[in-house]
PQR file with spaces between the fields and no chain letter, atoms N, CA, C, O and H, PARSE charges and radii, in Angstrom:
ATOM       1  N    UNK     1       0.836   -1.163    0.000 -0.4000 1.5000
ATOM       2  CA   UNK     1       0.000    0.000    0.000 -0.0000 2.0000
ATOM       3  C    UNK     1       0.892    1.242    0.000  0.5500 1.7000
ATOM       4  O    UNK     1       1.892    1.349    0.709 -0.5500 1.4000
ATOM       5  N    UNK     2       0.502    2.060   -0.751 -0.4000 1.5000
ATOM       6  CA   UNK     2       1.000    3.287   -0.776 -0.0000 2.0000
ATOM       7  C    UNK     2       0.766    4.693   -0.541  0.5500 1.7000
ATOM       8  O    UNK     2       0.383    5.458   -1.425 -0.5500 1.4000
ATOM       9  H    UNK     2      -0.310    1.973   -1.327  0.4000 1.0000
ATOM      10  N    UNK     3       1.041    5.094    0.876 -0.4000 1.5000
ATOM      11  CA   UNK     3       0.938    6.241    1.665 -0.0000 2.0000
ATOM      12  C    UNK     3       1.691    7.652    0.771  0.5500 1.7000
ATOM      13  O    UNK     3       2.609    7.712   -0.047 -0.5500 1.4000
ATOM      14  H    UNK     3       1.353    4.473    1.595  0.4000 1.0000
ATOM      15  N    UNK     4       0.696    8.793    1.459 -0.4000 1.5000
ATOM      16  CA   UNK     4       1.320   10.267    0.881 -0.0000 2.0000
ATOM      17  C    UNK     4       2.236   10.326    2.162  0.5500 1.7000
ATOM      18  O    UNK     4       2.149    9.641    3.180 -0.5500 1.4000
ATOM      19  H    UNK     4      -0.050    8.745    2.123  0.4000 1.0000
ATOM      20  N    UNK     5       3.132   11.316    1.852 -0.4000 1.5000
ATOM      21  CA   UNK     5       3.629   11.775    2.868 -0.0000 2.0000
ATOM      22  C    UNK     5       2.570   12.628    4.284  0.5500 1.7000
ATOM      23  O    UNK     5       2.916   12.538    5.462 -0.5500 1.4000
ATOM      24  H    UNK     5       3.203   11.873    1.025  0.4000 1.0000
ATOM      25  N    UNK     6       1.272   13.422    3.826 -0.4000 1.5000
ATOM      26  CA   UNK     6       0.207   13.570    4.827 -0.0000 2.0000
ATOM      27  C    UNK     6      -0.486   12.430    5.878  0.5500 1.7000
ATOM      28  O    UNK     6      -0.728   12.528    7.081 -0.5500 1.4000
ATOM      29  H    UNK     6       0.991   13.495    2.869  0.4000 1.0000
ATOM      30  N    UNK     7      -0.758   11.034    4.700 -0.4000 1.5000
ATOM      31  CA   UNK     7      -0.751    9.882    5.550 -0.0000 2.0000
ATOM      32  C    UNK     7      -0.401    9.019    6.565  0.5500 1.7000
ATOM      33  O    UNK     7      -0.834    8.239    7.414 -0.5500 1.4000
ATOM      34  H    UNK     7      -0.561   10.954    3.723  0.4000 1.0000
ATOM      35  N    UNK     8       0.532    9.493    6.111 -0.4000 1.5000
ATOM      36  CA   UNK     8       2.321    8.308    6.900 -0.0000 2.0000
ATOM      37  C    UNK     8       2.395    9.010    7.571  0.5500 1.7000
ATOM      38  O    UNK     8       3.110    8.419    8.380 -0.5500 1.4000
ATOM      39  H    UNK     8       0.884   10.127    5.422  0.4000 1.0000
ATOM      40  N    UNK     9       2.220    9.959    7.992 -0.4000 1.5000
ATOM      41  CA   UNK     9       1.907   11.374    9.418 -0.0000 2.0000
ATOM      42  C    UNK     9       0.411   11.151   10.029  0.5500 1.7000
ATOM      43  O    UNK     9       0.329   11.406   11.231 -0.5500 1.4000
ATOM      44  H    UNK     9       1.639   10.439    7.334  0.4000 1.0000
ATOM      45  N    UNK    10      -0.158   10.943    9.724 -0.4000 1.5000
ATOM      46  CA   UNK    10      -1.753   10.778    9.680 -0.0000 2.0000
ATOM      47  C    UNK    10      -1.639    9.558   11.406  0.5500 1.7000
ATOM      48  O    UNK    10      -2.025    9.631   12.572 -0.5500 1.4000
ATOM      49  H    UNK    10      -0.091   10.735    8.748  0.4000 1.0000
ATOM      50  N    UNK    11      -0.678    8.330   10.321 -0.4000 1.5000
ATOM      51  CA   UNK    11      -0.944    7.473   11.040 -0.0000 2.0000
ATOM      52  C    UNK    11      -0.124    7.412   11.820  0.5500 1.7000
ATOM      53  O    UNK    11      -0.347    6.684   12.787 -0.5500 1.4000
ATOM      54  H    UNK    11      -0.364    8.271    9.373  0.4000 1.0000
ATOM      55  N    UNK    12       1.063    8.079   11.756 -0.4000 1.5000
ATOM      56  CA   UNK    12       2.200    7.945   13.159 -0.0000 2.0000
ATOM      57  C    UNK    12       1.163    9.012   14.145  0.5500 1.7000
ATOM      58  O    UNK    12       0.964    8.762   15.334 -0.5500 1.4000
ATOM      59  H    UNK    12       1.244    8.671   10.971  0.4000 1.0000
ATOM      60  N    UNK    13       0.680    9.973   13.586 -0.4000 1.5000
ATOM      61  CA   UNK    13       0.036   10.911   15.127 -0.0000 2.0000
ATOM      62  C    UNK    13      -1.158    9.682   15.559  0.5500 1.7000
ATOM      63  O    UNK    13      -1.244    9.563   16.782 -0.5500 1.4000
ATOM      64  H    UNK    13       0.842   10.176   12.620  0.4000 1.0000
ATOM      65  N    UNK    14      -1.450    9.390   15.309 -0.4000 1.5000
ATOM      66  CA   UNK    14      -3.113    8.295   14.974 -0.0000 2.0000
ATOM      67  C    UNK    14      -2.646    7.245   16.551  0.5500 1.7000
ATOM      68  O    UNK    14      -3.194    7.186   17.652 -0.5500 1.4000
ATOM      69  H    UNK    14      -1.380    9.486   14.317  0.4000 1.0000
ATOM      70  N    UNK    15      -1.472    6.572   16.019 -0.4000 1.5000
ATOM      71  CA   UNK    15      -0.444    5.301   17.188 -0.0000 2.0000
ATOM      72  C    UNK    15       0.003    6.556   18.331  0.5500 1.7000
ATOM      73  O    UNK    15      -0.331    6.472   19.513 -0.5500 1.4000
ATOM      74  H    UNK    15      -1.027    6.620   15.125  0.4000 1.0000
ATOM      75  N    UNK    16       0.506    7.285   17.988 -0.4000 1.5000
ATOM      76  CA   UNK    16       1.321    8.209   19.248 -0.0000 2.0000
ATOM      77  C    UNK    16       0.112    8.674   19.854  0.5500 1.7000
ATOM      78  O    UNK    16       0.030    8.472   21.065 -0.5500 1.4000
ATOM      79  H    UNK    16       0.778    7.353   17.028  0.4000 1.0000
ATOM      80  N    UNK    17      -0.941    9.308   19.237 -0.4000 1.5000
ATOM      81  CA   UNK    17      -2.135    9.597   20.364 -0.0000 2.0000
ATOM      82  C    UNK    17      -2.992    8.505   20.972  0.5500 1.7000
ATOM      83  O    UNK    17      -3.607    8.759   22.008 -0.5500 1.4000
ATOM      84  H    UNK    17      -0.874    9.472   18.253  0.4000 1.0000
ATOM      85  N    UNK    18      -3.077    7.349   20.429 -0.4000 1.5000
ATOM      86  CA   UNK    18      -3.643    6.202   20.644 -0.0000 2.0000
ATOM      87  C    UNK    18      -2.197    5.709   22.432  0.5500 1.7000
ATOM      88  O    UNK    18      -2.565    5.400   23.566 -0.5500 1.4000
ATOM      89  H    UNK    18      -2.577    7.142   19.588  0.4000 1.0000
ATOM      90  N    UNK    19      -1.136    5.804   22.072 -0.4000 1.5000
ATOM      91  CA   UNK    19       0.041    5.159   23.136 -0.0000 2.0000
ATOM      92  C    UNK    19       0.188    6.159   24.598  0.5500 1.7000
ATOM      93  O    UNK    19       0.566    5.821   25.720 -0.5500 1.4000
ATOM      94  H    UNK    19      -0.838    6.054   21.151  0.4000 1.0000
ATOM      95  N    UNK    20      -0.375    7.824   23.973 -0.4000 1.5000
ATOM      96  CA   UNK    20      -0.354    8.401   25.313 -0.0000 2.0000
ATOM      97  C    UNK    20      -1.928    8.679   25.818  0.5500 1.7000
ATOM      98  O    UNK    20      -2.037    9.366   26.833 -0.5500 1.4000
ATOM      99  H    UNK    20      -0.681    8.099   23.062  0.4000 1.0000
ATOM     100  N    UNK    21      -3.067    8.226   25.225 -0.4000 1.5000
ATOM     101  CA   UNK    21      -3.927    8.234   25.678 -0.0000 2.0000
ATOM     102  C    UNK    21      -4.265    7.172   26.445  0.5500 1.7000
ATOM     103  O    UNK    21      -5.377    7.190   26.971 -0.5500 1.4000
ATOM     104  H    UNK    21      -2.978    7.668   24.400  0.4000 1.0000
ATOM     105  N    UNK    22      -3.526    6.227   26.625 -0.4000 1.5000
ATOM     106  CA   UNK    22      -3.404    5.345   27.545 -0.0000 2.0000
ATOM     107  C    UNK    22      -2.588    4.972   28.724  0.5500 1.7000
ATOM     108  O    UNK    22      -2.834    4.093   29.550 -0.5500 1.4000
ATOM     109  H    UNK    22      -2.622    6.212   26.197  0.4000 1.0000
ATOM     110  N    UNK    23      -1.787    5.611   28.683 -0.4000 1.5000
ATOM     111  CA   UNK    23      -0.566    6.190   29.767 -0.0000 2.0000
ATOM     112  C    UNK    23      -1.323    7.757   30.594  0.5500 1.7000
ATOM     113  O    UNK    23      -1.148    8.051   31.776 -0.5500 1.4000
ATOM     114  H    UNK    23      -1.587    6.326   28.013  0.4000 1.0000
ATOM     115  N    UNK    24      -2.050    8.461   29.716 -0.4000 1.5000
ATOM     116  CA   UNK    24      -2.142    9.363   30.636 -0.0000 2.0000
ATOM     117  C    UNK    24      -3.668   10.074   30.556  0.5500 1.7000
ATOM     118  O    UNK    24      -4.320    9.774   29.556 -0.5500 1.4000
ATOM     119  H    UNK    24      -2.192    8.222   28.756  0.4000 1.0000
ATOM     120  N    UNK    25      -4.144   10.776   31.298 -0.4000 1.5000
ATOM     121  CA   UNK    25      -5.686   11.104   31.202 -0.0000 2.0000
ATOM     122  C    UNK    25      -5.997   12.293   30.619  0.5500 1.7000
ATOM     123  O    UNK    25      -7.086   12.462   30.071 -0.5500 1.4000
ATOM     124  H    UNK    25      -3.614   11.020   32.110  0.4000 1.0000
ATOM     125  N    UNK    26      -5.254   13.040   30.670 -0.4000 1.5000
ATOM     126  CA   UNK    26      -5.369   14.393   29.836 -0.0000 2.0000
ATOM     127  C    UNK    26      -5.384   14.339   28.781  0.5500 1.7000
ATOM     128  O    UNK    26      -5.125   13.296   28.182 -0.5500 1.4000
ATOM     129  H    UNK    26      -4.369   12.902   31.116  0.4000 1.0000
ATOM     130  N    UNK    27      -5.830   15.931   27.945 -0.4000 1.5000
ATOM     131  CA   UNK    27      -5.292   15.753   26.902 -0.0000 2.0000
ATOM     132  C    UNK    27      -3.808   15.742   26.166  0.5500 1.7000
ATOM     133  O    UNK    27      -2.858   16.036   26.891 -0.5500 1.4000
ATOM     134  H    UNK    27      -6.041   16.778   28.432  0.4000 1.0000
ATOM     135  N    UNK    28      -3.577   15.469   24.975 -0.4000 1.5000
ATOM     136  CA   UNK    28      -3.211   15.156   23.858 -0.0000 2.0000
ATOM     137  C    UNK    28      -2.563   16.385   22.786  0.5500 1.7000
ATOM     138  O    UNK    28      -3.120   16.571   21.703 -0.5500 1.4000
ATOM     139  H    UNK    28      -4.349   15.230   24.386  0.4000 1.0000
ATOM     140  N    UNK    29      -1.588   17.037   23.108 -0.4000 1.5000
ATOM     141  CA   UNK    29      -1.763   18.282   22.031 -0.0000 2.0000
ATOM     142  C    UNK    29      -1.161   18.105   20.440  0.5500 1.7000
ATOM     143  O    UNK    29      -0.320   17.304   20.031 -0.5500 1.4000
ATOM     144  H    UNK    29      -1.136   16.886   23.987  0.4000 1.0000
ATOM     145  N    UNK    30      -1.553   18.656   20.055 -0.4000 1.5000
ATOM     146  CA   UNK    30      -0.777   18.599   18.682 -0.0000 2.0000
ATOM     147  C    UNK    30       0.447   18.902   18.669  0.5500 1.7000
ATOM     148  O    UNK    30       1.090   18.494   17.702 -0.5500 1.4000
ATOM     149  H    UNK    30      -2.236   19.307   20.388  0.4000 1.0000
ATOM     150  N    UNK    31       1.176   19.719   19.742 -0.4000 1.5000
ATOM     151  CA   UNK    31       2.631   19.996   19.327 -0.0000 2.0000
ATOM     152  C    UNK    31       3.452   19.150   19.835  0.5500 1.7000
ATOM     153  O    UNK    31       4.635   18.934   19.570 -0.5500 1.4000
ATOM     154  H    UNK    31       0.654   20.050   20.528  0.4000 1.0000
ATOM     155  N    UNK    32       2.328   18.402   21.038 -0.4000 1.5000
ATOM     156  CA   UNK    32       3.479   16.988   21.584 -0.0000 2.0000
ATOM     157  C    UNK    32       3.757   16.101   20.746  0.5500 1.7000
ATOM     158  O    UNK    32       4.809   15.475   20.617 -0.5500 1.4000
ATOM     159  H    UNK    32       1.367   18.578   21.253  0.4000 1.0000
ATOM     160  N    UNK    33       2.531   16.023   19.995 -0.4000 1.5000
ATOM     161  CA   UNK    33       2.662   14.902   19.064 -0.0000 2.0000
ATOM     162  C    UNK    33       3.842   15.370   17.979  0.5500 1.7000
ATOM     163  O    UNK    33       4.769   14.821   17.382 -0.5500 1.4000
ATOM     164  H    UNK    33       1.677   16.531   20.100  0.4000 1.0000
ATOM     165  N    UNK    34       3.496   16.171   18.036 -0.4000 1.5000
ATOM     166  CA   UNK    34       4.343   16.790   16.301 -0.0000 2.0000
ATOM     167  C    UNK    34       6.264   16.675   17.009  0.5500 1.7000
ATOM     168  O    UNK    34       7.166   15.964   16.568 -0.5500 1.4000
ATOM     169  H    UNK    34       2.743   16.617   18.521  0.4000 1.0000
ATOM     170  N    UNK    35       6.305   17.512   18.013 -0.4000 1.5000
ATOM     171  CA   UNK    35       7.571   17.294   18.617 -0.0000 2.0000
ATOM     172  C    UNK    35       8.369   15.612   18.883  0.5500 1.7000
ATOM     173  O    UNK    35       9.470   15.243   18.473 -0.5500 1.4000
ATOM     174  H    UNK    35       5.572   18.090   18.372  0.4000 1.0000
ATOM     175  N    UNK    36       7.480   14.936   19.604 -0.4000 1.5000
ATOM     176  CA   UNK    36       7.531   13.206   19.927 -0.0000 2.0000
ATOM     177  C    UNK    36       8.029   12.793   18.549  0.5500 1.7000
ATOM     178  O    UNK    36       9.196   12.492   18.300 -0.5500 1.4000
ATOM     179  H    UNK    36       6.586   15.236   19.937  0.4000 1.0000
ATOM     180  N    UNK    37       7.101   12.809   17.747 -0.4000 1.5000
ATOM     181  CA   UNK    37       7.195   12.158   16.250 -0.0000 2.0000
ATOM     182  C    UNK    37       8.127   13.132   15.270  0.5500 1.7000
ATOM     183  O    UNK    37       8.344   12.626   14.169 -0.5500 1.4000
ATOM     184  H    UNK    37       6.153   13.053   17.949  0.4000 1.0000
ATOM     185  N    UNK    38       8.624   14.248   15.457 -0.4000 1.5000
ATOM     186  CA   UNK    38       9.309   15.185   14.814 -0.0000 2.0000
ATOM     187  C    UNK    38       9.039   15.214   12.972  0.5500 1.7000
ATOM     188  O    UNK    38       9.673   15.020   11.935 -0.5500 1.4000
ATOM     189  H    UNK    38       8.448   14.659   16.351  0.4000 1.0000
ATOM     190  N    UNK    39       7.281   15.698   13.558 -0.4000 1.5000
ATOM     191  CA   UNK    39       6.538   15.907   12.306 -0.0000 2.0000
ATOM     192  C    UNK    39       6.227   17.286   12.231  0.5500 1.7000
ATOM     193  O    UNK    39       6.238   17.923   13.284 -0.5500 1.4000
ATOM     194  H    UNK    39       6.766   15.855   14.400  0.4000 1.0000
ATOM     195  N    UNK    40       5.924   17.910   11.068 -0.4000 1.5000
ATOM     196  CA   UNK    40       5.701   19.408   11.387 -0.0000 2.0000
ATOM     197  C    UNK    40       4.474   19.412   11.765  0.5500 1.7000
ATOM     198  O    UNK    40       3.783   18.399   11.651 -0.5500 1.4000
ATOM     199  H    UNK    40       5.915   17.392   10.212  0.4000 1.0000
ATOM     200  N    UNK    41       3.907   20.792   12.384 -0.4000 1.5000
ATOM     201  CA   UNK    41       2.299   21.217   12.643 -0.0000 2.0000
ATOM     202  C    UNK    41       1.719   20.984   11.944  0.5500 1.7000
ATOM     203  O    UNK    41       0.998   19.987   11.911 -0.5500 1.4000
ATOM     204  H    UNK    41       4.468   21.614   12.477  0.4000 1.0000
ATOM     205  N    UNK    42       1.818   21.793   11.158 -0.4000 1.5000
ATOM     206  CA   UNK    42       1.391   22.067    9.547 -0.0000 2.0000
ATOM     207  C    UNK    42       0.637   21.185    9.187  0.5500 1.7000
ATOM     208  O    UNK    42      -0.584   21.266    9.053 -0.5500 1.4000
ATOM     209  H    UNK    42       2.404   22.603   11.185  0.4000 1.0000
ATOM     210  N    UNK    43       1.654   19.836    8.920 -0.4000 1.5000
ATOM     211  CA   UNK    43       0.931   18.345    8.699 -0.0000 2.0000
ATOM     212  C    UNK    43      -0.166   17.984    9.278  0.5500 1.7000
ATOM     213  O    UNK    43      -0.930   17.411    8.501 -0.5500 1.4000
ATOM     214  H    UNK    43       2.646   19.770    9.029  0.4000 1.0000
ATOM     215  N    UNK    44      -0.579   18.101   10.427 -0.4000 1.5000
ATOM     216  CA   UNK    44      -0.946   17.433   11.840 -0.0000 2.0000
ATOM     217  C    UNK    44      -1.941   18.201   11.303  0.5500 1.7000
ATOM     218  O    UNK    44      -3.010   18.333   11.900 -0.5500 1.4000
ATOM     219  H    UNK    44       0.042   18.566   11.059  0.4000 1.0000
C-alpha cells in the first residue's frame, strides 16, 4: 500500500495519540505529538 507523505503522518500521530492516551488522562496536544514524532504542525 502506498501512503502520501500527509498519511504516513496521519498514522504515526493516529499510534502516538492512541500510546499516550493510555498512559495518561489528559489531553493530547498537537505539538506533543508533532515534537515526539518530529513531524511538522502544519501536517498534523
Amino acid at each position: 500500500m502506498r501512503l502520501t507523505t500527509r498519511g504516513r503522518y496521519a498514522v504515526t500521530a493516529l499510534l502516538d495519540l492512541a500510546l499516550q492516551t493510555s498512559q495518561q488522562e489528559s489531553a493530547v496536544s498537537l505539538s506533543d505529538i508533532a515534537k515526539r514524532q518530529s513531524i511538522s504542525i502544519s501536517y498534523l
